[in-house]
C-alpha positions, 0 to 999 in steps of 0.5 A, spaced: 536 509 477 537 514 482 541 511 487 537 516 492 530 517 493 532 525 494 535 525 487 528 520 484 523 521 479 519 518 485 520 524 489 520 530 485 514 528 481 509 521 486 510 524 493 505 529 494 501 531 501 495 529 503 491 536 500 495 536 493 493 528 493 486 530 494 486 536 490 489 531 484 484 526 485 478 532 485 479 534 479 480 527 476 472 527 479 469 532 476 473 532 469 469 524 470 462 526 474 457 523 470 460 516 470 462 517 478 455 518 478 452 512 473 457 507 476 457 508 484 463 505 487 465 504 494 469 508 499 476 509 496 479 506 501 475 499 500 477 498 493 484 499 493 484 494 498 480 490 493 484 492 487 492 492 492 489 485 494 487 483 486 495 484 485 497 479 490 494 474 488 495 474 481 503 475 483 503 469 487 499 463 482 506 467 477 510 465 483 512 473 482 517 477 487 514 481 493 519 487 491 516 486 484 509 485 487 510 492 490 512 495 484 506 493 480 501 496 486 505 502 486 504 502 478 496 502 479 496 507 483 500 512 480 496 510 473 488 511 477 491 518 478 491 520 472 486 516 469 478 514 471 478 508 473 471 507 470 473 508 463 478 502 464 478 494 465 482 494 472 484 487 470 487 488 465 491 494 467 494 489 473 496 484 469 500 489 464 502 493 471 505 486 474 508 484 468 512 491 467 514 491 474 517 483 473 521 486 467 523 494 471 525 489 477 530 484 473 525 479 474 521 478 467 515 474 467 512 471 459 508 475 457 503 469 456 504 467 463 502 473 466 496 473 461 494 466 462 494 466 469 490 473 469 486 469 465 485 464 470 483 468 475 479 473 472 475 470 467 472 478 466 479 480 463 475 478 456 483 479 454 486 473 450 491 476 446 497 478 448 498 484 444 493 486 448 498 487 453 503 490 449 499 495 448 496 496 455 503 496 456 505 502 452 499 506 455 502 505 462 508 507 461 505 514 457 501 516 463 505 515 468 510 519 464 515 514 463 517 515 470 518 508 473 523 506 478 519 506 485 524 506 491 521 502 497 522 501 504 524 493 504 532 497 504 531 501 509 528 495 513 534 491 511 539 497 513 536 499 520 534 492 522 541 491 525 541 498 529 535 496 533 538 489 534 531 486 530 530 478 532 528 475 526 520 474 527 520 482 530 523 483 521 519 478 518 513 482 522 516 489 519 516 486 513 509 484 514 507 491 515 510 494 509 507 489 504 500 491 507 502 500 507 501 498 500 494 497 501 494 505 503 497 511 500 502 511 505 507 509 498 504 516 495 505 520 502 512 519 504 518 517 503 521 510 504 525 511 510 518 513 514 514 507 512 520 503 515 520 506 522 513 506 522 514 498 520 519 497 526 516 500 531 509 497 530 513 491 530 516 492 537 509 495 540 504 491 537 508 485 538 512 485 544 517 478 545 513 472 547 506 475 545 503 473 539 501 478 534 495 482 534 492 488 534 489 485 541 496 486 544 496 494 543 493 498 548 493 505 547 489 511 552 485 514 546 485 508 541 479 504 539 483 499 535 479 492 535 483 486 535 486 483 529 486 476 524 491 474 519 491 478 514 489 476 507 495 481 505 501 477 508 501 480 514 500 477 521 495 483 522 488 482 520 486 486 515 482 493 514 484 498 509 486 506 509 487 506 501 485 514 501 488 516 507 483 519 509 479 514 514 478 516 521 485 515 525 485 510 531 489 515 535 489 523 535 496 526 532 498 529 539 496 522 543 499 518 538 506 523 538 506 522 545 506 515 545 511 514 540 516 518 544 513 518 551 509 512 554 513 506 550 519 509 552 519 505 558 517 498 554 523 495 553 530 497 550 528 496 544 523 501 543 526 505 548 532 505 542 528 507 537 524 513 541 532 516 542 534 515 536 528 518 532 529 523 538 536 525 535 534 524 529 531 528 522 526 523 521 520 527 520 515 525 527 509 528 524 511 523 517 511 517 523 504 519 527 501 519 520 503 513 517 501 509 524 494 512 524 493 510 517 496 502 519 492 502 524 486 505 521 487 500 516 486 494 519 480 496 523 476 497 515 480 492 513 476 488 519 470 491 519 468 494 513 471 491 507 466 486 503 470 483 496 463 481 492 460 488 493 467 491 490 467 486 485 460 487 483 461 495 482 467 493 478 462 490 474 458 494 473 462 500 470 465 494 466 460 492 463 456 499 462 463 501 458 462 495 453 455 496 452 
C-alpha cells in the first residue's frame, strides 16, 4: 500500500476533474444508449443516494467497519464507471463490493454472512450460492484493475483534529460529514485532504458551540439552503444528495470563497484558525469551495428530492427487463 496518497493507484488513475468525469461517463452512455433509453433511471445524483444508502445498511445488519464501509461505496463507484449499470444485479455487486472491502481493510467477513444478510435485505438478489459471489468478486477486481487500496479522509480528520483544537462533538460532526461525502463524487474529484478541511469547517460553521446541528443554523448572503433533518447516512445533517456532482450549487463559487476566508473569520477562534491556516497553506481553495457547495447541495436533494420506492422501482425494471 502507498503510504502516500500522491504516490497511490487512487491518485494516478481515480481522481479526475469534473470534465474528465463527465466525459468518462458520456461515453459510458452512448456506447450503452438504447438501454438508457428502454430503462430511464432517475437523475444520477438520486441513485447514488439510493445505491450509497443501500451500502450502509447492509454494512450495519453485518456489523461492518465504517472505513470498510466507505471502501465498499468507493468500489461501486469506481465499478459503474466503467460498467453500465443496466446490464448488472446492483445487489449483487454491493454485496461482493462490501465483502472485498472487509477483506482489503483486514476485517474479513464470511462469505456466507454477507450473502445471507444481502439476502435478507434484498429479497431481489436471486442470489443463493456463494460461488455467485466469488465470481462477482473476481469481476470487480478485473474492472477496477486490481487497483484496490482507497485513501480516506478519516486520517486526515484524526491528524488536523488537534490543530483546530476540535471538542469531541465538532469530530464526531466532522466524521459525519465525510461518511455522507460518500454519497457524491467528492471520493472521485478530490484528494482526502480536502474533503477533511471541508468536513472540519462545516462542523465549526454549520455548528457552532451550544447550537444544535442543522442546516437552519448556517446563514449564507447568497444560499438558498433549507433547514436539515438527521440524516439517514449517519450524519446529524439532514439528507439531499450531489452523487453526480453536478446539481446546482447552494453558494456561487466567488460567494462561497469569500465566506471561507473572509466573513467566518470573525465567528470565532476556531474558524478564525482555520481561515489562517488554509490562508498560509497549499491547500487548493477552489478544491475546498467546490466540496462545500457539493455537501451543501447535497443535503438540499437529499431533503427535497430523493424518493427511495421510485428509485427502487426503476431498479427493478432494468433488472427484471435483463432476465426477460
Amino acid at each position: 500500500m502507498a503510504a502516500n496518497y500522491w504516490d497511490s493507484s487512487q491518485a494516478k488513475y481515480w481522481t479526475y476533474s469534473k470534465s474528465e468525469l463527465a466525459e468518462q461517463r458520456n461515453q459510458l452512455q452512448e456506447v450503452n444508449q438504447p438501454l438508457h433509453t428502454k430503462y430511464p433511471l432517475p437523475d444520477r445524483r438520486l441513485l447514488n443516494i439510493y445505491l450509497q444508502q443501500n451500502l450502509v445498511k447492509l454494512a450495519r445488519r453485518s456489523t461492518v467497519r465504517q472505513q470498510a464501509l466507505a471502501t465498499a461505496q468507493v468500489y461501486v463507484k469506481r465499478f459503474y464507471l466503467r460498467v453500465e449499470i443496466r446490464k448488472t444485479n446492483p445487489f449483487l455487486i454491493m454485496a461482493t463490493a462490501i465483502y472485498l472491502a472487509c477483506k482489503m481493510e483486514e476485517a474479513p467477513q464470511h462469505i456466507r454472512l454477507i450473502l445471507a444478510e444481502a439476502a435478507r435485505q434484498w429479497p431481489e438478489l436471486t442470489v443463493t450460492e456463494p460461488s455467485k459471489v466469488g465470481e462477482c468478486e473476481f469481476a470487480l477486481i478485473s474492472t477496477l484493475s486490481s487497483r484496490m487500496i482507497v485513501h480516506h479522509p478519516y486520517r486526515s480528520l484524526n491528524e488536523l483534529a488537534p490543530l483546530f483544537s476540535l471538542s469531541n462533538e465538532e469530530i464526531t460532526f466532522a466524521h459525519n460529514v465525510i461518511n455522507d461525502s460518500y454519497n457524491t463524487d467528492l471520493a472521485l474529484l478530490y484528494p482526502p485532504h480536502v474533503i477533511a478541511i471541508t468536513a472540519i469547517f462545516l462542523a465549526l460553521v454549520i455548528r457552532p458551540a451550544g447550537q444544535p446541528a442543522g442546516l437552519q443554523n448556517y446563514a449564507s448572503s447568497s444560499s438558498s439552503a433549507q433547514t436539515a433533518s438527521p440524516s439517514p447516512g449517519g450524519s446529524n445533517m439532514s439528507p439531499p444528495p450531489l452523487g453526480g456532482s453536478t446539481g446546482t450549487a447552494a453558494m456561487s463559487a466567488a460567494s462561497a470563497q469569500q465566506a471561507l476566508l473572509g466573513g467566518f473569520k470573525a465567528a470565532g477562534p476556531k474558524i478564525g484558525k482555520l481561515v489562517d491556516w488554509l490562508a498560509e497553506s497549499n491547500v487548493d481553495m477552489s478544491a475546498i469551495v467546490d466540496a462545500t457547495q457539493e455537501l451543501v447541495s447535497l443535503y438540499e436533494v437529499w431533503e427535497q428530492q430523493y424518493n427511495e420506492p421510485a428509485c427502487k422501482d426503476a431498479v427493478m425494471k432494468f433488472m427484471m427487463g435483463v432476465k426477460a
